[in-house]
N, C-alpha and C positions, 0 to 999 in steps of 0.2 A: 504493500500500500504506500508506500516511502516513495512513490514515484508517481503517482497519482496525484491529478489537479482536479480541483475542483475549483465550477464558477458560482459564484452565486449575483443573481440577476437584479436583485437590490438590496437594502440595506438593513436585513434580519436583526431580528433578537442575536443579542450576544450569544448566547448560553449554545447556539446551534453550531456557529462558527469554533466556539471554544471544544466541544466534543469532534467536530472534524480534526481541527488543529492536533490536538490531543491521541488522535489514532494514527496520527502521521502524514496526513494530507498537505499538500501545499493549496493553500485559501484564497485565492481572490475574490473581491465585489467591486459589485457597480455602485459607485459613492455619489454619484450624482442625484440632487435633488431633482430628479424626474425621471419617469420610466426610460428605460431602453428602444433606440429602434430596434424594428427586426433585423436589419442588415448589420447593425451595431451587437448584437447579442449574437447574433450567426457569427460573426467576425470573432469574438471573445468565446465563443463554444467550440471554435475551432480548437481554438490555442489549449481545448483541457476535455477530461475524461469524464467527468460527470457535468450534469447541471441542476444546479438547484433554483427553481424558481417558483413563479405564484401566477393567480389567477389572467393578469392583466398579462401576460408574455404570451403571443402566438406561437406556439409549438404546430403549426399546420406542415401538410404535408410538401412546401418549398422548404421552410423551416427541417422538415429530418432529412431528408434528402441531400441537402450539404451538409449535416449533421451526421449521418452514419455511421462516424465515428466513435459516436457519445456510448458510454459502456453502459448509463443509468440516466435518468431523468427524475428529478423528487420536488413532486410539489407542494410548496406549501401552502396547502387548502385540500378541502375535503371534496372539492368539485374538480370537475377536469376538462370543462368543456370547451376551455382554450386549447387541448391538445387531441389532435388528430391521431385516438388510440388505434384507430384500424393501420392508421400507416405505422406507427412504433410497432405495432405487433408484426405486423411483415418486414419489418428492416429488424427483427428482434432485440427491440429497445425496451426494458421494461420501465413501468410509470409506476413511479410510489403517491400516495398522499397521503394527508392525516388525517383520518376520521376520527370521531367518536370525542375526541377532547373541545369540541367548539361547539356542541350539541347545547348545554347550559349558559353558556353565555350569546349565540342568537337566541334561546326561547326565550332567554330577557330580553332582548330588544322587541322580539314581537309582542312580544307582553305590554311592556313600558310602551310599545306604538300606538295599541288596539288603547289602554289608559286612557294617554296623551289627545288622542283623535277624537275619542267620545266624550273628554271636556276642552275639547279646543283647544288645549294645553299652547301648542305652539304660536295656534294665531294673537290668543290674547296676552300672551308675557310683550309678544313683537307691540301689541296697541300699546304697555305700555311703556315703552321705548317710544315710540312713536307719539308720545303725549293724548293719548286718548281716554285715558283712564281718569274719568273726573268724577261720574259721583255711580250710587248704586242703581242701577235698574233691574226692579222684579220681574221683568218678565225678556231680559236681556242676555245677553252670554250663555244660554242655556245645553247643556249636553245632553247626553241619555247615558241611564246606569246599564251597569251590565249584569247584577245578581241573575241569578236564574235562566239569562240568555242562552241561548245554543250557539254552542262555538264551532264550525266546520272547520276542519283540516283536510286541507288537499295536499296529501303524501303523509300519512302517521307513521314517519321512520321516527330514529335518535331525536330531530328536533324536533319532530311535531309532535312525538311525545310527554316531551320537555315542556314545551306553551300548554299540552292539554292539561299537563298535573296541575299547573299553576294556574287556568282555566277553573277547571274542578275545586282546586285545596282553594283559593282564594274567592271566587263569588259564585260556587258551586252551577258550573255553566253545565250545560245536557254537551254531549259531545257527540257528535256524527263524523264521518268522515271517508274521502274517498280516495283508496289506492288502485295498485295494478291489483291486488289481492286484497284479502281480508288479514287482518293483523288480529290474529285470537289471542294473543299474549293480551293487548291493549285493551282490548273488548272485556276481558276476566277481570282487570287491574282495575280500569278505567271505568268500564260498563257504556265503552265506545261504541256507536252503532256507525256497522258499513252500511254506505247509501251510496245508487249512482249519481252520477255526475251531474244531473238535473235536478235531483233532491237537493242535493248539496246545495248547488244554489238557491234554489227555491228558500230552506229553510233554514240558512245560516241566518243568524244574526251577524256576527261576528263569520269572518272569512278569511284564514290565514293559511298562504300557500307555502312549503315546507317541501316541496318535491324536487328533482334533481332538473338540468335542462335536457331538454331533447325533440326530439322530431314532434314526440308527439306533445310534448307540452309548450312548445314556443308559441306564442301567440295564442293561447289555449281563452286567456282571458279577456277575451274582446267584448263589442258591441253586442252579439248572440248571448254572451254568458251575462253581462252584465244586466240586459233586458228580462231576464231570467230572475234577478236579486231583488231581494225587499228595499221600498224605495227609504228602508228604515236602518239596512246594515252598512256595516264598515267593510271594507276590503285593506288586509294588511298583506304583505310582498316584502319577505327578508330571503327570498330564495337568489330568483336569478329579474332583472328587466324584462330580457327579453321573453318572458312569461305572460306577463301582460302588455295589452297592447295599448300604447300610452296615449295617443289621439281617444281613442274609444273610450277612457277611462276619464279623460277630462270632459268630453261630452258626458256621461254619467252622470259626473256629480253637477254640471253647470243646469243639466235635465231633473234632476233630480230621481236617477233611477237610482241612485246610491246614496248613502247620507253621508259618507266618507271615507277615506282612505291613509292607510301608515304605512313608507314607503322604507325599506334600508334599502332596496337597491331602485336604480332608472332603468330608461331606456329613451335614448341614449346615455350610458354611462362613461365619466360623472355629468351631471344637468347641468348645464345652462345656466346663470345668476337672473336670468331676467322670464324662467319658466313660467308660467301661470298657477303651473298647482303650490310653488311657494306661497302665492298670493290667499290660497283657497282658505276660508273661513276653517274648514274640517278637515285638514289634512297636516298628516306631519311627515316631515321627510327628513330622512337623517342620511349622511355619505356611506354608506357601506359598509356600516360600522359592526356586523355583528359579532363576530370573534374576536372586536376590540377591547380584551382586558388583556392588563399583562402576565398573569397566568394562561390565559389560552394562548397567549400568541410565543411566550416560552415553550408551553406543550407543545404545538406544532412544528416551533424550530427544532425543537428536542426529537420528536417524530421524524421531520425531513430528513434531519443528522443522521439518524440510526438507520433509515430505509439505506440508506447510501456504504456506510459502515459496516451492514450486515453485509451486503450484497457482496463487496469485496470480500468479507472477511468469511463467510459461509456459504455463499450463492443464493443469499434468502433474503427477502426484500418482504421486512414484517408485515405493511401493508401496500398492497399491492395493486395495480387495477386488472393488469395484464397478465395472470400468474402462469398463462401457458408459453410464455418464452424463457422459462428460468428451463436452463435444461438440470435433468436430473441426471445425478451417477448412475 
């Protein structure tokens, strides 16, 4: 491993760089305060043997193709829809990420969003910055509580777990929810009920999407799904943008076929300063922030580190996306 470079594609937690360092790796990063191009990250993936990077890096298939070289790829994030896993698997690349440690700190932001939206949290702090705040009005600023509401989850993996307990243990909400499958674990725990995907709509109060990106869920939340909602629920999106579809979502709520929306990610990401749905009475939007503590985001370097270190050091990459290229003895 003494002869082994590793890149890393921005400017991680210590604690990751420190366990490479430490198994004998020579470490570079990208120190610059803005992402990398891809020609600029191609260029720097050349010069070394693994790569370690994150969501915003296109790993597409021009990106491995001058890259075929790379022994490893380790993402860090639990998603991977910036990397073109069918092309790594044919140039036998394998792609590590970190699951499972970032699950508890997004269902806090979905949590804190679906909150924040049902008492306007963000518009009225901004009135009063904005000098608005002068005397009390009884029938002004008003939100909707959430006791007893039915909370829908679209995907009940790790995170949508996560938001359901806190759902349930905090204003004991009914929980429904729609996967590829049914989730019996959750259902016994929970007393989560599968419904299809028109249910779901129909009867969510609250609507928080939890599922991964892909063919079938890009754009899944438009105009069709929305027209479907009570013109009484929140729609929260700590997954992926391009999951819903962002014109369709601002007619929504300007219509009133929605009563609100809590956004961790856009589309296009990051937004615009001059968006409209900042502006919007009932919506709160925050940068991306879900696996923003410094515990989770040590965990993940701590994860990326090791998928990288295993690999060399045993042919085992803990967590894996791709596990049919690890050849066996």
């Amino acid at each position: 491993m003494e002869n082994k470079k590793i890149f890393l594609s921005r400017i991680f937690p210590k604690i990751g760089t420190a366990l490479l360092k430490k198994a004998g790796f020579t470490v570079t990063s990208w120190n610059q305060d803005r992402p990398m191009t891809q020609e600029e990250l191609i260029e720097k993936a050349k010069e070394n043997n693994a790569l370690f990077c994150t969501v915003g890096d296109k790993i597409d298939q021009k990106f491995l193709n001058e890259c075929v070289h790379l022994d490893i790829i380790s993402q860090f994030a639990v998603g991977y829809d910036n990397i073109d896993v069918v092309e790594a698997t044919k140039l036998g690349i394998p792609i590590g990420n970190t699951p499972d440690v970032l699950s508890k700190a997004t269902a806090d932001i979905a949590f804190g969003l679906m909150i924040a939206t049902s008492r306007k949290m963000f518009y009225l702090h901004k009135s009063i910055i904005n000098n608005e705040w002068k005397y009390f009005k009884p029938t002004g600023n008003l939100g909707i509580e959430l006791e007893n509401k039915t909370i829908g989850i679209y995907g009940l993996g790790r995170i949508g777990i996560e938001m359901a307990k806190r759902c349930k243990g905090a204003y004991n909400m009914n929980i429904i929810y729609h996967n590829r499958k049914p989730n019996i674990i959750a259902e016994k725990e929970l007393g989560a009920k599968y419904v299809d995907f028109n249910t779901l709509l129909e009867q969510s109060d609250v609507l928080s999407v939890h599922c991964s990106l892909n063919t079938e869920t890009i754009g899944i939340f438009n105009k069709t799904a929305f027209d479907q909602m009570k013109p009484s629920s929140i729609f929260i999106n700590t997954s992926r943008g391009l999951i819903h579809n962002e014109p369709d979502l601002i007619d929504a709520l300007n219509t009133g076929k929605i009563w609100g929306a809590g956004l961790d990610v856009t589309n296009p990401e990051p937004m615009q300063a001059d968006n409209v749905l900042l502006q919007m009475e009932n919506v709160s939007i925050l940068p991306h922030i879900g696996s923003g503590t410094v515990e989770t985001r040590n965990q993940m370097a701590t994860l990326a580190a090791l998928n990288i270190i295993e690999f060399y050091k045993n042919n085992n990459v803990p967590h894996i996306v791709n596990p049919e290229v690890l050849k066996k003895d």
